[in-house]
C-alpha positions as CSV (number, residue, x, y, z in Angstrom):
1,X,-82.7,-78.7,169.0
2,X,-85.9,-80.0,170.5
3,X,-88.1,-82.1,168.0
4,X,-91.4,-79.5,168.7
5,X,-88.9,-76.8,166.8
6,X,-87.4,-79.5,164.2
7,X,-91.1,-80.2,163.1
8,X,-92.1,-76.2,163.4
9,X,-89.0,-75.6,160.6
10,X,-90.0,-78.1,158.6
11,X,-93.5,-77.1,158.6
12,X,-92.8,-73.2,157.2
13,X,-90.3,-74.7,155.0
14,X,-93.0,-76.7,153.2
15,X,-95.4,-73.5,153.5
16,X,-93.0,-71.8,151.7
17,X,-92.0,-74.1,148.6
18,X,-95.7,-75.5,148.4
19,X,-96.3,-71.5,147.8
20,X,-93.2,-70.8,145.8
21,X,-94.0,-74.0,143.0
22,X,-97.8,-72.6,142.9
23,X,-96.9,-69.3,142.0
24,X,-94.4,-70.5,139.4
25,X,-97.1,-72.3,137.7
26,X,-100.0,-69.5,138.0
27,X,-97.1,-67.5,136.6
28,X,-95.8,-69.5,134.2
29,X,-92.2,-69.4,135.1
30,X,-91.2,-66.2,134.5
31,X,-88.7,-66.0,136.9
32,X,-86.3,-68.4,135.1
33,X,-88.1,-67.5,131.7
34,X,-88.7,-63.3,131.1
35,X,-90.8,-62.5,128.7
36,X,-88.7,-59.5,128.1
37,X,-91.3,-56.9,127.0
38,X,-90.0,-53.9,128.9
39,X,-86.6,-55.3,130.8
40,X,-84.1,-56.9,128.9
41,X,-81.9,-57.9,132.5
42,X,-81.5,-61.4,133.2
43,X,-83.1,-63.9,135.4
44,X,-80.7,-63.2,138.2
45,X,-80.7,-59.6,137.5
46,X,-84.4,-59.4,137.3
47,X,-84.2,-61.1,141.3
48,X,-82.3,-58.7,142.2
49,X,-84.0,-55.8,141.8
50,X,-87.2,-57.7,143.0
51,X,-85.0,-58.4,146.5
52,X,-84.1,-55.0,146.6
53,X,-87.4,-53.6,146.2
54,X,-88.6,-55.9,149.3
55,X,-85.8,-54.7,151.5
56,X,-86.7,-51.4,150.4
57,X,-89.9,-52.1,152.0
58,X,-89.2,-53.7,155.1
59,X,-86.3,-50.6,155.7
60,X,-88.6,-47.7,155.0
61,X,-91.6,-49.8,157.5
62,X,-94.1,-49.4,153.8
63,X,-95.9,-52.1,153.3
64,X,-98.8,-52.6,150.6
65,X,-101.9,-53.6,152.3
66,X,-102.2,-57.6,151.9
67,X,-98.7,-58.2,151.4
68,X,-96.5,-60.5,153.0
69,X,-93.3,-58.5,152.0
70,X,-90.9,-60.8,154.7
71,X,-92.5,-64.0,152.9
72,X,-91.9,-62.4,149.8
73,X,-88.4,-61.5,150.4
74,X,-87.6,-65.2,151.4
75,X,-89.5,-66.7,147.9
76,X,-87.1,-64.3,145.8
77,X,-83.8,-65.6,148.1
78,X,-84.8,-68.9,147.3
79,X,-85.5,-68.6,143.7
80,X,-82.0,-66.6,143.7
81,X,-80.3,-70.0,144.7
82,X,-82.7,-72.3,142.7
83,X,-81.2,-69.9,139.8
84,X,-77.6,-69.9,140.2
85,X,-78.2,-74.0,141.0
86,X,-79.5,-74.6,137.6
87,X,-77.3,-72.0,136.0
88,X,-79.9,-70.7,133.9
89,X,-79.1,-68.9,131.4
90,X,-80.9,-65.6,130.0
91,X,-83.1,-66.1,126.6
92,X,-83.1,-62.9,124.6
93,X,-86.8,-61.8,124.1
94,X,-88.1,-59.4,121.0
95,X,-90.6,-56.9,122.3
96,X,-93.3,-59.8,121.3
97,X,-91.8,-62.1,124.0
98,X,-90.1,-64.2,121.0
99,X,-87.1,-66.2,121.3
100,X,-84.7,-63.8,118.9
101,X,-81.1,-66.2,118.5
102,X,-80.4,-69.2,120.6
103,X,-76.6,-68.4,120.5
104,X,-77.0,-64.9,121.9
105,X,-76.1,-63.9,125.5
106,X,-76.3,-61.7,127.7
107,X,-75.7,-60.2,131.6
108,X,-77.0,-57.7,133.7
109,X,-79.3,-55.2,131.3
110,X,-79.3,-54.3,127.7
111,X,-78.5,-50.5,128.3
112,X,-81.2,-49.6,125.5
């Protein structure tokens, strides 16, 4: 591989976690961490739906004005990996976003 496309790699791979860490921070990282209000699924769960949403998207050619669904698509394939790396493990949330039992866990979504 010449160096022109080694350095060209390396350069969108730093676009793309310099991007990925500032949106976990603006967002408070609620990828790993669900508040829980409305869905009770998992981290990973949670990803996946977000993943098949984007390739939703791309398959169907919609696009919302301003987005960068492919860009997207990649962040949430990351955090996916950065996930099952850390093997975080779901918090159960109240409706109020509070921690209920410690002890408790879960997979997939509560079916409520």
């Amino acid at each position: 591989m010449d160096q022109d496309m080694e350095q060209d790699i390396a350069q969108v791979c730093n676009e793309i976690k310099a991007l990925l860490i500032e949106k976990n921070k603006a967002y408070g990282n609620s990828v790993a961490n669900p508040v829980g209000v409305f869905s009770k699924c998992d981290p990973m769960e949670q990803i996946n739906v977000r993943i098949d949403d984007k390739l939703s998207r791309i398959a169907r050619g919609k696009e919302f004005a301003g987005d960068d669904t492919e860009l997207d698509l990649i962040g949430y394939l990351i955090l996916k990996r950065v996930i099952r790396k850390i093997g975080q493990q779901p918090q159960p949330h109240d409706p109020a976003g509070i921690l209920i039992d410690n002890q408790q866990t879960f997979t997939g979504c509560d079916q409520n």
